[in-house]
N, C-alpha and C positions, 0 to 999 in steps of 0.2 A: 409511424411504425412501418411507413412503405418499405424501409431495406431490410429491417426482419424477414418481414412477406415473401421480398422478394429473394431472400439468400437461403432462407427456409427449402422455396422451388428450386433454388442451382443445386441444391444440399443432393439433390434425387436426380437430378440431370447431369451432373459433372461425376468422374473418377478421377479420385483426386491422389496425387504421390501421398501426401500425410492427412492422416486424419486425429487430430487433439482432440483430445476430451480434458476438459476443464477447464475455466478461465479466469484461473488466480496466477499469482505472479507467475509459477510455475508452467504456467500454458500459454498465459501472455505473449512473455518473453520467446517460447519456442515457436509460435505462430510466427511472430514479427522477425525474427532471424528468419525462419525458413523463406516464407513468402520473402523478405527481404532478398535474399538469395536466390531468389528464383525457381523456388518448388510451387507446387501448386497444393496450397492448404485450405484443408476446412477445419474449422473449430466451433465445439459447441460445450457448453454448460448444462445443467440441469438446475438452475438459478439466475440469475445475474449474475455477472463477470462480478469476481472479488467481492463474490457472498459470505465466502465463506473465512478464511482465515486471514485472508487479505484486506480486508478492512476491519480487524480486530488488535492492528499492530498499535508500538508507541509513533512511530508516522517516522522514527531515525532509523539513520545511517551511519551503522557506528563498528568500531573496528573490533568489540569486545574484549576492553581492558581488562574485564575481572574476569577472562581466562588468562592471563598473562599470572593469578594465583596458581593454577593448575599447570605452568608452567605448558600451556598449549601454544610456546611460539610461534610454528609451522601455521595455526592457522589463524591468531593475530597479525601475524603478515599479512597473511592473503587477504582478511575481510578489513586490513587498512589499506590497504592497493584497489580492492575493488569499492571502496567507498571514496580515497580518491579519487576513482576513475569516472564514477558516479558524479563526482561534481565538476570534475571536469568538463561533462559531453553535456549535462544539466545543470548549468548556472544559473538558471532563472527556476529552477526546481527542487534541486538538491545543494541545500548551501550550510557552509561553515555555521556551526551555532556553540557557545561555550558554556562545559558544565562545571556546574560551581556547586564542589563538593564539601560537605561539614565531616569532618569524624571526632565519634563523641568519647568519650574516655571509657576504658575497661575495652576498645576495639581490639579483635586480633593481632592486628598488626600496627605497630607506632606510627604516628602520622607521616613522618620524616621520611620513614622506611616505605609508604603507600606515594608521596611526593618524588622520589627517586623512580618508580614505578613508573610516574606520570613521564619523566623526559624516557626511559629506554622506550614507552610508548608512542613518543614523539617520534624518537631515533625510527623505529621500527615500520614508521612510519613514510619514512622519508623526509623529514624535516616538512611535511606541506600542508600542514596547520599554524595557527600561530601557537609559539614555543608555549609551556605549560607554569604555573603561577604558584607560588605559597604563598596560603592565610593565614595568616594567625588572626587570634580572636577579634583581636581589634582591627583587622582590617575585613572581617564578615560582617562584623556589626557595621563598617562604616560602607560597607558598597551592598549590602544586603539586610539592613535593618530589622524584616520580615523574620528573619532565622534568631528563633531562642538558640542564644551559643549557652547557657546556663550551664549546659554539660558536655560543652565542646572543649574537644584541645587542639584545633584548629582546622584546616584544611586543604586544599587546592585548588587548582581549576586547571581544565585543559580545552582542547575541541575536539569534537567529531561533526557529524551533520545532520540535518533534519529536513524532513518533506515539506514545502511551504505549505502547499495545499496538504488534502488529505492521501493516503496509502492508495487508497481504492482508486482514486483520480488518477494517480500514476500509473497503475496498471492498466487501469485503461486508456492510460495513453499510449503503450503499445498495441493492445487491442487494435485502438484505430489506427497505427502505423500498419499494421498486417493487413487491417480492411484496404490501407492506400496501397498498397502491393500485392493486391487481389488476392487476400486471403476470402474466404467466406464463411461467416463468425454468424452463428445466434444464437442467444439467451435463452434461457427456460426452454433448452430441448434436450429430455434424457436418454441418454440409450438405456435399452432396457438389454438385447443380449449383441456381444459379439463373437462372431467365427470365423477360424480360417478356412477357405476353401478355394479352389483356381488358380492360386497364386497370390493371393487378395483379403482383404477384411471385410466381411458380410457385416455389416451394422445395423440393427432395426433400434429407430429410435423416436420418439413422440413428444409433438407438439404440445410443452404443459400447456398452453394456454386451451388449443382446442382440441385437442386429444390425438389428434390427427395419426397415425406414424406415420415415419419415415424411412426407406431406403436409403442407406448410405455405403459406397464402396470405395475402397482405399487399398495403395499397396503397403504402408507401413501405420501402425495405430500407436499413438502417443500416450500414456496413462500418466497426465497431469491433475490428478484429483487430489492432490493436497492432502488431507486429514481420512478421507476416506479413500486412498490409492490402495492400500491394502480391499477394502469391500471390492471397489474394483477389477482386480487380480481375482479373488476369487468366482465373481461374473464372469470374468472370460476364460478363468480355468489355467489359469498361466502360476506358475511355480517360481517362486522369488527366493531368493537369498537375503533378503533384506525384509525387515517390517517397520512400522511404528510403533513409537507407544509416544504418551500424551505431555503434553505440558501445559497448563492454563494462565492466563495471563488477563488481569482485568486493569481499567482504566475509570478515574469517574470523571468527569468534566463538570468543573465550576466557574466563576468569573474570577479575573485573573486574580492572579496572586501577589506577583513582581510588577513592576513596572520595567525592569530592565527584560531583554530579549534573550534571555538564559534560561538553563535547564539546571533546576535545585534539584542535587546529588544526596541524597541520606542513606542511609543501611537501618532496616526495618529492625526492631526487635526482636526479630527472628536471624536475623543477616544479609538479608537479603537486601539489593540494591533497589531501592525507592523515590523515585523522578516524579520532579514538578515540571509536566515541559508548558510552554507557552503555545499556546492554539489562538492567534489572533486575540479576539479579546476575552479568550478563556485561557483557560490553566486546564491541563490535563494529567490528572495526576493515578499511579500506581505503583504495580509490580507485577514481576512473572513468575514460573517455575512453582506452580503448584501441579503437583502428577494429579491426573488424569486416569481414569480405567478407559475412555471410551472416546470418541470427537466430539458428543454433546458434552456442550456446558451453559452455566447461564452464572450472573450475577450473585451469590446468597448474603444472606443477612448477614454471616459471620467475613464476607469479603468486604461489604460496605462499611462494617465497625474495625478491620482492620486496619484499612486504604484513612479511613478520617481518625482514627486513635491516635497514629503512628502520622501520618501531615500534622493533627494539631500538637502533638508534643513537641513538635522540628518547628514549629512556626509563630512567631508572636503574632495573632490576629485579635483583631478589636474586640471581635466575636469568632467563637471556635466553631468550625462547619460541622454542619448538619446532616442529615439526609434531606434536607427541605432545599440544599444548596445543590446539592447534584443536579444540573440539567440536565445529562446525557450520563450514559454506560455505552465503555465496551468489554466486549467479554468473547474471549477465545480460546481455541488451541492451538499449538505450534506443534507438528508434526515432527517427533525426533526421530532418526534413525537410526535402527540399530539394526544387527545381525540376529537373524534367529537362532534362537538357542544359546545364546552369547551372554544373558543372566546382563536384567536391564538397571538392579539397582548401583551397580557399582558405574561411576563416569558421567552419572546423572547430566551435571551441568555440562560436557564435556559432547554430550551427544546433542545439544541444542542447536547448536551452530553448524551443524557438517551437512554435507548432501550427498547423496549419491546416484548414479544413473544406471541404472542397469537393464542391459540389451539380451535379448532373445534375438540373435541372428536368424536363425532357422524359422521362427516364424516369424520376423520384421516387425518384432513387438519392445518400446521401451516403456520404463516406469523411473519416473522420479520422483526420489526420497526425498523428504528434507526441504532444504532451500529455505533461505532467508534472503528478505528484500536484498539489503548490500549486498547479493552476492547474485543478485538477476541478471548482470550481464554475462558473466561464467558460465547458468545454467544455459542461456541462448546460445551460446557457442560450444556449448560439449554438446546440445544436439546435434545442433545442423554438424558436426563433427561426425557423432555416430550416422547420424541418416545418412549422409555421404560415403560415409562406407557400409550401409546396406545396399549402395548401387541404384539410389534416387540422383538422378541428376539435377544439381545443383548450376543452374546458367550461370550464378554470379556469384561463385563460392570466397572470392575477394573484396566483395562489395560490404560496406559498411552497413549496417542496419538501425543502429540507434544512433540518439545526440540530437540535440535539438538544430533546426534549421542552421544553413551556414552564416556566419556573418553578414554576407552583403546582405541578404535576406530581412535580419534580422535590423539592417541600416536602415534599409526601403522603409519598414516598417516605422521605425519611430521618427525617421524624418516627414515620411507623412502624417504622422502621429502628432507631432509638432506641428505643421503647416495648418491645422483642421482646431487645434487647439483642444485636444480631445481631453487632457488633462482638465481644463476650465466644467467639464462635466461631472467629475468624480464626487462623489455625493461626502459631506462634510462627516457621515461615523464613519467613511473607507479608514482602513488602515496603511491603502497603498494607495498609488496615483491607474487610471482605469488604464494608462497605454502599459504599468510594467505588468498590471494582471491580465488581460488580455493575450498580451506576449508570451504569457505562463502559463497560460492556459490553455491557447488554443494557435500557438506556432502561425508558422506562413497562414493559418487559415482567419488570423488574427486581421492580415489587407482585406475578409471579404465584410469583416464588421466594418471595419472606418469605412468603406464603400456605402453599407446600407446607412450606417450615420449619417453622411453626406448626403445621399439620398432623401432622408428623415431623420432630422437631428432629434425627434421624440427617442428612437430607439434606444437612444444613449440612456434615459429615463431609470430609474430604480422600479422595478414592478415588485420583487418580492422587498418589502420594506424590513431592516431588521440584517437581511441578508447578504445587500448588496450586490444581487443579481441586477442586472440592465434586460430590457426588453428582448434586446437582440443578441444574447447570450440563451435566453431559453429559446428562440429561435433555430440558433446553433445545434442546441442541443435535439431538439426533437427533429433536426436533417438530419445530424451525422452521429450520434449518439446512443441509439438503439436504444430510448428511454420507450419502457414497455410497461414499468407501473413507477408509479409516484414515488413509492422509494428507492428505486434505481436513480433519481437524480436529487433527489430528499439527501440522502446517505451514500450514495457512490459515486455522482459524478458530479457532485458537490458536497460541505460540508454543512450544509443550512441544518441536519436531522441532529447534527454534533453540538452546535454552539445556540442554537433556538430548543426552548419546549417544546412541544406538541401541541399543546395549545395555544401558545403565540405563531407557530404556524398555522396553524386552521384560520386561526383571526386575523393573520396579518394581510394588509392592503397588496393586492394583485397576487394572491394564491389562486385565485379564482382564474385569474383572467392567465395566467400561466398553465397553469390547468390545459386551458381551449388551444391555449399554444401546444402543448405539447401533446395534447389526446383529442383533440377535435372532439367530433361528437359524443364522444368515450369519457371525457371529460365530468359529470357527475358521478356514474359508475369506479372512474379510478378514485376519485377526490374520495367518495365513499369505502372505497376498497381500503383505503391506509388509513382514516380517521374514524370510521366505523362511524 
């Protein structure tokens, strides 16, 4: 936890051009563009980075076909360009994945008529997926088995994308791109009030961990709080034209379903769109777009009998799931944006997808609405946009900020990776080989493992068993990864909390000793803090 500690102290020592609050995608991405661009950024949480909404997502990157119902072209466009661009800059991140959709009879719309859909989606697209598929019954039955077609009249398939890892991993992987371009970022520090005064942002804010405050000054304050932006706004007394209202979206994770690497498409009994995605060797399955009065939500009973009514009807299984099948929940809000006083029932589904940014010049204050993953690089470039025209100097307002390592980089890496034989390591349940996850994981910083490999080929070792973590991966993590309790890297900077119990974690061989790795003496206290 030393760069907590010590970013905690520059937090009080430095004035900083911007100061973020919040670090979900929405604060991520504007730390990692600014710092990228040469501001000098602080950013803090009252949580763990991607507590909140950002690791409550289905983990895609998808261009939202079924507004292309609502006839929302203008911004199907957009969120398939910025999902393109997404896998572009993250190939080993964000990659092509195809959904294979069923529709069952008495649907709105004729299959034929929703298949047509699927190429202007293409089109709309730019041609940069692979082109889109008709099923008919007998060819769901013959490349998907698992799907009761009993009341099918056939269907499609097309692509969009999905996160290999988990949501929260990604975010924080700008995170640390901000931290490599001297942002200065930490976890579980709340502000309690901010004001303007001198020219500047007064910020008093406190250490959840030891209550401490803290002084923090800035001359522009970012309101990246996600679900709670609006609470926000009224803490610092700032007047918006924009608010939220809610949308809930839950997920349950079970063992997998498919054997193929596809995302099962159905329309719930309600109508709503209902995905089987593939999570390594789980299945994660839901829906969204239950309104919300508030940003609390959690799981209920009548979400769990929904989520497995509506899969087992869609799905020939040996045996129909349970609740005894569930390993994992997730469960969220998606922050929509709407205009105040603009009357929220009408555009429901239509207000899900949009963001907006909205600047107070006069006192150098933004807030941003909304936002969805796919559309993370957008919201990092309309900041540092507007910051720049608050008269923050910007050193390198041309300079690129995101995308994974460049090529040769990324050559170095697996030709050494090869030479060391690092693949001959990969433990026999991996689903991948260790040099592509490594690469995906953890970029250029991927040459400092195969160094300590070499070093000590133990480290290569599986310690959390079940998992697939290596020695010197939690290592990694408790340098550069500001892991400050157990489920900070349980649940966000890996997906062990997703695809494992809770109690096959607790039992599994090298929890313990991962533990010492990453909390040193703090190490029974944390292990106690998550498992009770």
């Amino acid at each position: 936890m030393t760069l907590r500690t010590n970013n905690i102290a520059k937090l009080q020592n430095i004035h900083f051009d911007v100061l973020v609050v919040g670090g979900g995608i929405n604060g991520a991405v504007s730390a990692a563009a600014l710092s990228g661009k040469g501001a000098k950024v602080a950013l803090v949480d009252r949580r763990d980075f991607a507590a909140e909404t950002s690791q409550q997502s289905s983990n895609l990157a998808w261009g939202g076909i079924k507004y292309l119902e609502t006839l929302e072209f203008g911004l199907v466009r957009k969120l398939c360009k910025s999902r393109n661009h997404l896998i572009k800059n993250y190939p080993s991140t964000v990659q092509e994945i195809r959904f294979f959709t069923t529709i069952e009879k008495g649907f709105r719309f004729p299959v034929w008529f929703i298949w047509l859909g699927t190429w202007f989606y293409w089109l709309i697209g730019n041609f940069f997926t692979r082109r889109p598929r008709y099923l008919s019954r007998r060819r769901i039955n013959k490349d998907e088995p698992v799907i009761n077609t009993a009341n099918a009249v056939g269907g499609f398939e097309y692509s969009d994308a999905y996160l290999h890892d988990n949501d929260a991993r990604f975010v924080f992987s700008f995170i640390r791109s901000a931290l490599n371009n001297g942002c200065i970022a930490a976890n579980y520090v709340e502000v309690l009030s901010a004001k303007r005064g001198d020219n500047q942002w007064l910020v008093e804010a406190r250490d959840a961990l030891t209550g401490k405050k803290i002084k923090i000054t800035a001359d522009v304050l970012v309101n990246a709080c996600g679900p709670y932006a609006d609470d926000f706004n009224g803490k610092t007394r700032m007047q918006t034209k924009h608010q939220h209202v809610f949308s809930k979206g839950i997920h349950l994770i079970v063992n997998r379903i498919s054997k193929e690497p596809r995302v099962l498409t159905f329309f719930a009994d309600d109508g709503r769109l209902f995905f089987a995605i593939p999570m390594g060797a789980k299945t994660c399955i839901g829906t969204t777009d239950t309104r919300m009065p508030s940003p609390e939500s959690h799981v209920t009973e009548e979400d769990r009998d929904f989520v497995l009514d509506n899969i087992n009807k869609r799905l020939k299984l040996t045996q129909p799931l349970t609740r005894e099948d569930v390993i994992a929940e997730r469960c969220g809000v998606r922050p929509l944006v709407t205009k105040k006083n603009s009357g929220t029932n009408k555009d429901w589904v239509q207000l899900s997808r949009k963001h907006e940014v909205e600047v107070d010049l006069e006192k150098q204050y933004l807030t941003i609405f909304g936002g969805k993953l796919t559309d993370c690089l957008n919201v990092g470039d309309e900041v540092s946009a507007f910051i720049e025209a608050m008269g923050i100097n910007l050193r390198f307002p041309k300079r690129r900020w995101y995308g994974e390592p460049h090529d040769s980089v990324r050559d170095d890496y697996f030709h050494q990776a090869k030479l060391m034989d690092l693949d001959s390591y990969t433990s026999p349940q991996a689903h991948e080989k260790l040099s592509t996850r490594f690469w995906r994981r953890y970029g250029a910083h991927a040459l400092e493992l195969l160094e300590e490999i070499r070093e000590n080929p133990a480290e290569a070792e599986v310690l959390i068993h079940g998992a697939e973590y290596t020695r010197c991966e939690i290592k990694e993590a408790a340098k550069r990864e500001m892991v400050t309790k157990l489920e900070d890297f349980l649940r966000r900077r890996s997906k062990i909390a997703l695809v494992m119990r809770k109690d096959e974690i607790r039992k599994s061989k090298g929890i313990q000793d991962a533990c010492k790795i990453l909390f040193g003496k703090e190490a029974k206290k944390k292990f106690k803090e998550y498992f009770g």
